[in-house]
C-alpha positions, 0 to 999 in steps of 0.5 A: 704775297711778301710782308716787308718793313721799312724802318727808314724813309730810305728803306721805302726808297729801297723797295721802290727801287727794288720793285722798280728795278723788276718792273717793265713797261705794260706794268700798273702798280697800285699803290694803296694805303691811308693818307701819309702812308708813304705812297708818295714816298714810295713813287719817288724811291720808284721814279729815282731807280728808273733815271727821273730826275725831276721832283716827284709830287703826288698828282692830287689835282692834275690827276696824272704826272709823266715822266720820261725815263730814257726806256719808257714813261712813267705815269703817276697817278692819283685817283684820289679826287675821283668819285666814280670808276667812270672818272678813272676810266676815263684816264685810260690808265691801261693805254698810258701802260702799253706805250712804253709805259708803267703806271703808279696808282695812288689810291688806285685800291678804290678801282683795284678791280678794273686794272686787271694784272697788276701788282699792289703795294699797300703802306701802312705807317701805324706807328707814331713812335716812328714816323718814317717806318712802315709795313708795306704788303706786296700782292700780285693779281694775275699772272703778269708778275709771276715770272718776276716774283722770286726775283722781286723776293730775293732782292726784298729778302733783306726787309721781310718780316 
């Protein structure tokens, strides 16, 4: 697990980068964290280190965004709205992974368990005094970041707690 602190909103960006700089195609990333936590933020910072150019929103309604991104597709989702794992199944997240692809979840905590290997990023932005800091918390499940994750470490050194 690394406990990190992003004290800006271009600290987030960085870490999304970072993460994103680290990530490859097959990857599903939840994010996870209560509302204005910086999930969407996060995405952004992401989706920007991997060449999209194109405004990044949460996909509240539409469930899941496609970005193209030169080497593979980034597909943003939200499971926000869904009220049962039957809906999020139906997304076929895991199969928009594995067409060179890589798959941001907001709120995907709420499925957390029927992704298999992925990694978790939960944002926490407790504080009012500072609006744009947050703890961000990232965990692996499975093995699929475990080759990558003292590199991932090395390039977050800088913000952890």
């Amino acid at each position: 697990m690394l406990q990190l602190r992003a004290e800006s909103l271009a600290d987030t960006h960085a870490i999304a980068a970072a993460v994103a700089e680290t990530a490859r195609s097959g990857d599903i990333i939840v994010l996870a964290g209560e509302m204005g936590a910086g999930k969407t933020a996060f995405a952004q910072g992401f989706g920007a280190a991997l060449g999209v150019v194109e405004p990044i929103t949460s996909p509240t309604f539409t469930l899941v965004h496609s970005y193209e991104c030169g080497r593979l597709t980034l597909h943003h989702a939200d499971l926000y709205r869904l009220d049962r794992l039957s809906e999020v199944a139906d997304l076929a997240l895991a199969e928009l992974a594995d067409f060179d692809g890589i798959v941001l979840v907001e709120w995907g905590d709420v499925a957390d368990g029927s992704f298999g290997d992925h990694l978790a990023v939960r944002l926490v932005a407790d504080d009012p005094a500072e609006p744009d800091a947050r703890d961000i918390e990232l965990t692996a499940a499975g093995a699929a970041w475990a080759s990558r994750w003292s590199r991932l470490a090395t390039s977050l050194e800088r913000f952890a707690c």
